[in-house]
C-alpha positions as CSV (number, residue, x, y, z in Angstrom):
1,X,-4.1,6.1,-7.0
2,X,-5.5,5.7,-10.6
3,X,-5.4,2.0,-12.2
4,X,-3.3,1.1,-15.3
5,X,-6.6,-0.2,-17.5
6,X,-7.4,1.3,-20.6
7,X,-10.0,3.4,-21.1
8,X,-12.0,2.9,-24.3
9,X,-11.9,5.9,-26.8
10,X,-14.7,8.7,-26.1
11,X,-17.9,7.8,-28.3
12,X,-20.5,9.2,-26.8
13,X,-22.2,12.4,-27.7
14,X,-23.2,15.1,-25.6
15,X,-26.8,13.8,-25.8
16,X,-25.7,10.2,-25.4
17,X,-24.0,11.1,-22.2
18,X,-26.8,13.6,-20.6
19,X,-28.9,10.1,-21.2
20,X,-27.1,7.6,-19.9
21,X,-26.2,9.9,-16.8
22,X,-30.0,10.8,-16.5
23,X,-29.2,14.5,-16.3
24,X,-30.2,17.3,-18.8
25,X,-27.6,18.2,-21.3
26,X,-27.5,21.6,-20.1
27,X,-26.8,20.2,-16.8
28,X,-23.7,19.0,-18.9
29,X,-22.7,22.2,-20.3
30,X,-23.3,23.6,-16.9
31,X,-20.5,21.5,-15.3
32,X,-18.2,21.7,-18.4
33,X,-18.1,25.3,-17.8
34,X,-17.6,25.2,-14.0
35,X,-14.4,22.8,-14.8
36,X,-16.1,19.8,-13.1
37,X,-16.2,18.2,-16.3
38,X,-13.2,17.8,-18.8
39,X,-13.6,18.7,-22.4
40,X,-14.3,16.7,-24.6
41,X,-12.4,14.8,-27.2
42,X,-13.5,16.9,-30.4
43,X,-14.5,14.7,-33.1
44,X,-14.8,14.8,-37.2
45,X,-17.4,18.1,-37.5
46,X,-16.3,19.3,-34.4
47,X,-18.8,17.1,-32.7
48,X,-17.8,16.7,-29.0
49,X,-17.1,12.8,-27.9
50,X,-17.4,11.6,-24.3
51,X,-15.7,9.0,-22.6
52,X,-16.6,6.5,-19.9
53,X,-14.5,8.5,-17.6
54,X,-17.4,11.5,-18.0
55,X,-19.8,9.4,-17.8
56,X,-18.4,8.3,-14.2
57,X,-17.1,11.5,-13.0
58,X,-20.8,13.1,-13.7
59,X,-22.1,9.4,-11.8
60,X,-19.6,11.1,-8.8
61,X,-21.0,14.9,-9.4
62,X,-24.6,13.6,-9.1
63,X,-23.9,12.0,-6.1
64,X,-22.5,14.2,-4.3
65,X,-25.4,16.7,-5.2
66,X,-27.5,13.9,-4.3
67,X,-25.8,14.3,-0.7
68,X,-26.5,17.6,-0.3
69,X,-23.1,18.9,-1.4
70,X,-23.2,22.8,-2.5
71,X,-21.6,23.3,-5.8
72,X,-18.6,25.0,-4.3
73,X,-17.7,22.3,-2.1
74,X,-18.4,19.7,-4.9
75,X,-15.7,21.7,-6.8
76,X,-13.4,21.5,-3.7
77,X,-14.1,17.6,-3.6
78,X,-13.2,16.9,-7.2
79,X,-9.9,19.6,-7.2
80,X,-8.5,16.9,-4.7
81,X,-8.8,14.3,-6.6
82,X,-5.8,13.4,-9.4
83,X,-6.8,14.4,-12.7
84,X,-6.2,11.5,-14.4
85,X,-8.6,9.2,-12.5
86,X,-9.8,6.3,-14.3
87,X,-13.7,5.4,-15.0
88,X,-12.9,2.7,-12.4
89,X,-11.5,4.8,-9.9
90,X,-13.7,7.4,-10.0
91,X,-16.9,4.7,-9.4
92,X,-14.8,3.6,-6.5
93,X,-14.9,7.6,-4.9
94,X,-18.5,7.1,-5.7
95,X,-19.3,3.9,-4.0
96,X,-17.5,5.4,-0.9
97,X,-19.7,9.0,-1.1
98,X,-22.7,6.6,-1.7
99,X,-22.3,4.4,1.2
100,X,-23.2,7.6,3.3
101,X,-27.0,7.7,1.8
102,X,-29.5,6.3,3.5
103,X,-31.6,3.6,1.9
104,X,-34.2,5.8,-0.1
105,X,-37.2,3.5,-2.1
106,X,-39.4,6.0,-4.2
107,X,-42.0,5.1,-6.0
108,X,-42.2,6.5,-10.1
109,X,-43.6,5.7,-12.9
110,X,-42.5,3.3,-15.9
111,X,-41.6,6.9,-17.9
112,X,-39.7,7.8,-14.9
113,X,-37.8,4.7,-14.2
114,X,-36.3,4.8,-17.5
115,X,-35.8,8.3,-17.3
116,X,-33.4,7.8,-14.1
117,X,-31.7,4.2,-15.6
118,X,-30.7,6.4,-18.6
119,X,-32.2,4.4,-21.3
120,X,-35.4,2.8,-22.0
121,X,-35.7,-0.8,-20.0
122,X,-36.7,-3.7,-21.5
123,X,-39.6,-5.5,-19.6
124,X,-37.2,-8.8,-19.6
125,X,-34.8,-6.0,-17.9
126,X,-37.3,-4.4,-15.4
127,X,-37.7,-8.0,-14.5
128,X,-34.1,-8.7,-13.7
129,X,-33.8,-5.6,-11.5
130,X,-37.2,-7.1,-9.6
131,X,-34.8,-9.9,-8.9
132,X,-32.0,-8.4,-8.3
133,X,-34.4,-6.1,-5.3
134,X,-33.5,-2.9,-6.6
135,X,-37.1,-2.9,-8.7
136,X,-40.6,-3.6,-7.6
137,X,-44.2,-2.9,-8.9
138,X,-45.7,-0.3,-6.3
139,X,-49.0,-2.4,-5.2
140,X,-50.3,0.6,-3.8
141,X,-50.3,3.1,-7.0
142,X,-53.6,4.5,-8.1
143,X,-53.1,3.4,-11.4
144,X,-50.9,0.2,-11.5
145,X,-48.4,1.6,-13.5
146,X,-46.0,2.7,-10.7
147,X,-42.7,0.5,-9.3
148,X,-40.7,1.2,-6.1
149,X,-36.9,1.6,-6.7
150,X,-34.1,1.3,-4.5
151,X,-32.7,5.1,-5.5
152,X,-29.2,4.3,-4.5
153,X,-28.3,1.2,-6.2
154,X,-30.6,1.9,-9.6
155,X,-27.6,2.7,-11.0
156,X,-25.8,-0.4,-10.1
157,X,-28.8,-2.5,-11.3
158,X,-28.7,-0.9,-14.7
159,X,-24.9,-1.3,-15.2
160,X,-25.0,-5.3,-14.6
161,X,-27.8,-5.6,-16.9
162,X,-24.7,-5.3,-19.2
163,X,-22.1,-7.6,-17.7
164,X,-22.1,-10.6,-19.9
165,X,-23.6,-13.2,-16.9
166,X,-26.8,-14.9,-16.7
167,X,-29.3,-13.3,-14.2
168,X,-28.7,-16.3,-11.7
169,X,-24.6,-15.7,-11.7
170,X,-25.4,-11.9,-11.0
171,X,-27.9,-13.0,-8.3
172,X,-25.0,-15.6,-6.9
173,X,-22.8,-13.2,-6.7
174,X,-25.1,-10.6,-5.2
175,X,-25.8,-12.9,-2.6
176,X,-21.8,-14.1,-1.5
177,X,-21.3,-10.3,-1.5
178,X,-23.7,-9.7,1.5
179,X,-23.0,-12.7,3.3
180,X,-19.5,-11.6,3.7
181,X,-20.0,-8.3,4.0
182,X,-22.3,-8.6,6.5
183,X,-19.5,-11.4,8.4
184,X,-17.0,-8.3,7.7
185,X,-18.6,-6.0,9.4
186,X,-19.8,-8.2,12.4
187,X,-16.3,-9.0,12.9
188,X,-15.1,-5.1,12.7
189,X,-18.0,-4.4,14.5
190,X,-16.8,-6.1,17.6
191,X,-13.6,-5.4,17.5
192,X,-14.4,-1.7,17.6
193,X,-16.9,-1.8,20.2
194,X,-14.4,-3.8,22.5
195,X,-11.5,-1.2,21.8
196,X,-14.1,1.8,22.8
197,X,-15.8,-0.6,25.3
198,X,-14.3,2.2,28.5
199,X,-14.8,5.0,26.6
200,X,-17.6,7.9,27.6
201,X,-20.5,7.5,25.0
202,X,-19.9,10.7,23.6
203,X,-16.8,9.6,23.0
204,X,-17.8,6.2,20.9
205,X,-20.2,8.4,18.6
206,X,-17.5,10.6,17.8
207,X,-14.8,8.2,17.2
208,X,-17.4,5.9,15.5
209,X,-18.2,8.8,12.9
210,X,-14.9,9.5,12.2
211,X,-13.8,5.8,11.3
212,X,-17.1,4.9,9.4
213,X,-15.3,6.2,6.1
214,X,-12.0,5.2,6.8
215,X,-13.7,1.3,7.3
216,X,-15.3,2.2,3.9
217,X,-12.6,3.2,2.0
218,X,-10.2,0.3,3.5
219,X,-13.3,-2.4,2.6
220,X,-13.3,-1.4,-1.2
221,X,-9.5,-1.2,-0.9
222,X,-9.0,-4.7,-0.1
223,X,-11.3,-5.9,-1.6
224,X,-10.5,-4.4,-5.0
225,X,-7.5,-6.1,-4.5
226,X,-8.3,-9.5,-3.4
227,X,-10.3,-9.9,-6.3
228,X,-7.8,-8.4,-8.6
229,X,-5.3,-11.0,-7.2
230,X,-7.7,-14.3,-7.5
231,X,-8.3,-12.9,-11.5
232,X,-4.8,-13.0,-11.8
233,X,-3.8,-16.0,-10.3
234,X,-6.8,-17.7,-12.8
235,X,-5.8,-16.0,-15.5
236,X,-2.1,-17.6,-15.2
237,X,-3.4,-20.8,-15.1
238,X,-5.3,-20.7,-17.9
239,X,-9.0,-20.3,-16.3
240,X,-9.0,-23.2,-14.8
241,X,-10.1,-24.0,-11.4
């Protein structure tokens, strides 16, 4: 179901996007030509703009590579999606695909961290994602110059250092989020494991793989929504608590 925001006019060139993607801009080409891409919105000069809804269907497309998708069954993914999916809704598929990766920490150098955040990083930014865990300076490097990154939520990292909060709000936040996640999940988790309790253990690995995404997809779901309610409800009385 796609939401009713609006999405901010395309602006982004074809450069702009392979950037902030970290991908090649033939890589870009290369999907606009297999349909995985839209076109783009064509521009004064016939320059080609880009949209933050590229920007997070390519996020999606990388991921799903990243998984060890073929193309053709990438292409089968995204022709069941609705074409119209917002930027938001599209990061949403992608936080679902991505909860399927295991935790992957690979240590690269400073060229190469920027290279995969899409943008050169301040130091005053490298720093915030050392807080924030995703970031940290690779002790064991030959030459000093190397950091250990959490692969799968770089991405996530680089897109708060945008969101107009102080470093400690982002960390606050961080840290409600997996407290009650974790509670979530304890709480599921018994529930589960009490409904399956009589079942052959065959059985419970089976059933257990086949209702991890659905748990997934119903956690962002609600969740998605919850918060969408508590704005609301703050919004109507004026921001106040």
């Amino acid at each position: 179901m796609t939401t009713t925001e609006t999405e901010e006019p395309p602006t982004l060139t074809i450069d702009e996007l392979a950037a902030r993607a970290g991908v090649t801009v033939r890589t870009v080409r290369f999907y606009g030509t297999r349909g995985l891409l839209p076109p783009p919105a064509i521009g004064p000069r016939r320059v080609g703009h880009y949209g933050r809804e590229h920007l997070a269907r390519l996020a999606l497309i990388e991921e799903l590579r990243h998984q060890g998708m073929t193309l053709a069954a990438i292409e089968r993914y995204l022709k069941q999606l609705p074409p119209d999916l917002s930027a938001h809704d599209l990061a949403l598929h992608r936080a679902v695909v991505a909860s399927w990766a295991p935790e992957t920490v690979e240590s690269v150098t400073r060229e190469e961290l920027d290279r995969r955040a899409g943008r050169p990083l301040t130091d005053d930014e490298v720093g915030r994602l050392t807080a924030m865990d995703i970031v940290a300076r690779d002790a064991d490097a030959p030459d000093g110059d190397a950091y250990r990154v959490d692969a799968g939520l770089l991405r996530l990292g680089v897109e708060l250092l945008d969101v107009p909060f102080s470093p400690e709000t982002v960390l606050a936040a961080r840290t409600a989020l997996l407290e009650h996640s974790r509670a979530a999940a304890r709480d599921l988790s018994r529930l589960l494991r009490d409904a399956v309790a009589e079942r052959d253990a065959r059985d419970v690995r089976s059933l257990s793989a086949h209702m991890h995404p659905l748990v997934v997809q119903a956690l962002l779901t609600t969740f998605q929504r919850s918060l969408r309610e508590e704005l609301r409800e703050w919004l109507d009385h004026g921001g106040e608590d």
